[in-house]
C-alpha positions in Angstrom: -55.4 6.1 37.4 -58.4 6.9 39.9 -57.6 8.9 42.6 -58.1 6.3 45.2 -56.1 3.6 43.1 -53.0 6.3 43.4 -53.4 7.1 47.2 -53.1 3.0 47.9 -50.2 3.4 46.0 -48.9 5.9 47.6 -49.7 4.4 50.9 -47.4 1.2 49.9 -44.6 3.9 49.0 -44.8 4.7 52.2 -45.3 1.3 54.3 -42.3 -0.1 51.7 -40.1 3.2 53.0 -40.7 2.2 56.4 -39.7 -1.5 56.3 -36.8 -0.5 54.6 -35.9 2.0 57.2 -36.7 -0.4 59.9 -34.6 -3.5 58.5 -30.9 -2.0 57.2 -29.6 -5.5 57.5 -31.5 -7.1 54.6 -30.7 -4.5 52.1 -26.9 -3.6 53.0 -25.5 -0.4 50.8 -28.9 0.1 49.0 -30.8 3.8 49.2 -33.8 4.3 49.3 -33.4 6.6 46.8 -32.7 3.9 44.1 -35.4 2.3 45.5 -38.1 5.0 45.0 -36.8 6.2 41.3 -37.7 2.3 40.2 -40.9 2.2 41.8 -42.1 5.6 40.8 -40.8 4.4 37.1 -42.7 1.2 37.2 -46.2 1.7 38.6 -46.8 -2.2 37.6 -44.3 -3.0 40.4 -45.7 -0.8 42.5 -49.9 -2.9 42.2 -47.5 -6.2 42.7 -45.8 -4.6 45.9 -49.1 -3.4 47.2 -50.7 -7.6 46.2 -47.9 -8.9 48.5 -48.7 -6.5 51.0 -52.6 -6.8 51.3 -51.9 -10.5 51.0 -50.0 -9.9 54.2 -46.1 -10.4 52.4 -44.4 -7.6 54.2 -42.5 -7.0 51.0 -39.0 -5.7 51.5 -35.7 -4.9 49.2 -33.0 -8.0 50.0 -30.4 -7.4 47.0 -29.6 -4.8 43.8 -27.5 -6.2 40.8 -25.0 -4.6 40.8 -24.4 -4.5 36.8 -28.4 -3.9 35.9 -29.1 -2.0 39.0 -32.7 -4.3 39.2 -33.5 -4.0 42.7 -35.1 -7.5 44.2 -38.0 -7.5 46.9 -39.5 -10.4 48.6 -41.9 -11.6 51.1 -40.5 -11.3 54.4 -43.1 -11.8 56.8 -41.7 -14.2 59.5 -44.6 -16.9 58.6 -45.8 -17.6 55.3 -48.1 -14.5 54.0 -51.6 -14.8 55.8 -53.5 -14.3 52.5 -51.2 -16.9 50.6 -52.0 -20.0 52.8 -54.4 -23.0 51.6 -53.5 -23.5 47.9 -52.2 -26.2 45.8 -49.5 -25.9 44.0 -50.4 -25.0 40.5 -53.8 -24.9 38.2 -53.1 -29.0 36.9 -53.1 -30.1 40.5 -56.0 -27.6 41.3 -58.1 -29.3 38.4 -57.2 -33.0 39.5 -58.5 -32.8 42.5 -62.3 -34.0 43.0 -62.8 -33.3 46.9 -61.9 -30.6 49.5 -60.6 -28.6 46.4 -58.6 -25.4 48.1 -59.3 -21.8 46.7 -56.9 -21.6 44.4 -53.1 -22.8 43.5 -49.5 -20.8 44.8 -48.3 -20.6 40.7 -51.9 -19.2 39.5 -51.6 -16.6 42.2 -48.6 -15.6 41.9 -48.7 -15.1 38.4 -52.0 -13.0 38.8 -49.6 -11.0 41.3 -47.3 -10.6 38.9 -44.4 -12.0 41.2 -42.4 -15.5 41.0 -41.9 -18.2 43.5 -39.1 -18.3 45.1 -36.6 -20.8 44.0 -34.7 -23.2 46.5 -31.4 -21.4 46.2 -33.3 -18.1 46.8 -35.5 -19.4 49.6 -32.0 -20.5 51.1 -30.7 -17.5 50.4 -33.8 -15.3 51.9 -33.1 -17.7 55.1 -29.7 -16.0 55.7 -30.9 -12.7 56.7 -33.7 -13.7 59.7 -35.8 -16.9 60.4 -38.6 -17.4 57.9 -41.5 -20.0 58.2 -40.4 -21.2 61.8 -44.4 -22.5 62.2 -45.5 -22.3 58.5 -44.1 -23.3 55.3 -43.5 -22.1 51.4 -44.1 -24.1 48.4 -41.2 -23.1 46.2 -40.4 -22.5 42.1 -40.3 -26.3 41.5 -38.0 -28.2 38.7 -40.5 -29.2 35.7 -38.8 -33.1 36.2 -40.0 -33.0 39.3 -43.1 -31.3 38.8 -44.2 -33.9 35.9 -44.0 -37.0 38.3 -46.9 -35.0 40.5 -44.3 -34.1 43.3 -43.8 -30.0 44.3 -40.7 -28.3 46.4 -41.7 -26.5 49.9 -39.1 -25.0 52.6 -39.6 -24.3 56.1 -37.3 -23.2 59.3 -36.9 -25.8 62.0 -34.5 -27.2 64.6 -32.0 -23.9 63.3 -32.1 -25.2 59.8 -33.6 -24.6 56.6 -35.5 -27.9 55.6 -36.8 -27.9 52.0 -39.0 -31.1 51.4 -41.8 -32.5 48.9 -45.2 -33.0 48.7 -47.7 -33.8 46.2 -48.6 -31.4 43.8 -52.3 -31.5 44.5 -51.6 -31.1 48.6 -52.4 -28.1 51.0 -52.3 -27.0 54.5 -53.5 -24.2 56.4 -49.8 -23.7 57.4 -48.4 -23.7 53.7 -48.5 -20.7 51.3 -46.1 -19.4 48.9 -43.5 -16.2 49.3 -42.9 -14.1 46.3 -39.8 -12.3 44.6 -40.2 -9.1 42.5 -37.4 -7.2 40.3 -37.7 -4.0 39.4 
């Protein structure tokens, strides 16, 4: 690994510490010390950690299993992640459109990230620990019988509910992007 490649590393170590220390009400009887020994054994993790963080995520631990240990992170910007916005939902709907195509698709990306889309549960879950996507919104892991009629799953945060709708597959908005989950 180069030497500038480990010191960005290193630097998300740090910014990952600090979020943690900042927010003890996501990640209720977790250490940081758990924390670090799976990141420093998993520098894949680690390059997906610092992807949601450049892509403006804010990455953060919300849960550890208890019986495996894998500790979960996901995006917990208060808006959908900066650097996540404008895409369609996945590479078919990418290739169907003709016009106006956007820069990419949320599944394609994510995957490239090596992170998942959050499911609905998890998105409803995420939603009990702060307000997420109050002005934005998050296309969301959708069910493949949904996904093969051409219609995808986002969420948002209005009106002091969570709100999880549809769209077609082939849709975006400046105001949608996608929030990942990571377990390491």
């Amino acid at each position: 690994m180069k030497k500038q490649e480990q010191d960005t590393l290193l630097q998300t170590l740090k910014t990952l510490k600090i979020r943690f220390d900042q927010n003890p009400q996501r990640h209720p009887n977790i250490s940081w010390a758990d924390v670090q020994t799976r990141l420093e054994a998993n520098p894949n993790a680690l390059k997906s950690l610092q992807a949601m963080e450049t892509t403006g995520g804010e990455p953060d631990v919300i849960d550890q299993d208890k019986e495996s240990g894998l500790i979960t992170f996901c995006d917990c910007a208060k808006e959908s992640p900066t650097g996540r916005r404008s895409l369609c939902y996945d590479r078919a709907a990418l290739d169907a459109r003709k016009e106006n195509k956007p820069k990419g698709s949320a599944v394609e990306m994510a995957e490239a990230m090596g992170i998942a889309l959050l499911t609905e549960d998890q998105y409803r879950a995420l939603q009990t620990l702060d307000e997420f996507d109050a002005k934005t919104s998050s296309w969301l892991a959708t069910p493949p019988e949904l996904r093969t009629l051409g219609g995808a799953l986002f969420g948002d945060y209005r009106y002091e509910r969570v709100f999880i709708y549809h769209n077609g597959v082939q849709s975006y908005y400046a105001a949608r992007g996608f929030r990942g989950l990571l377990c390491v």
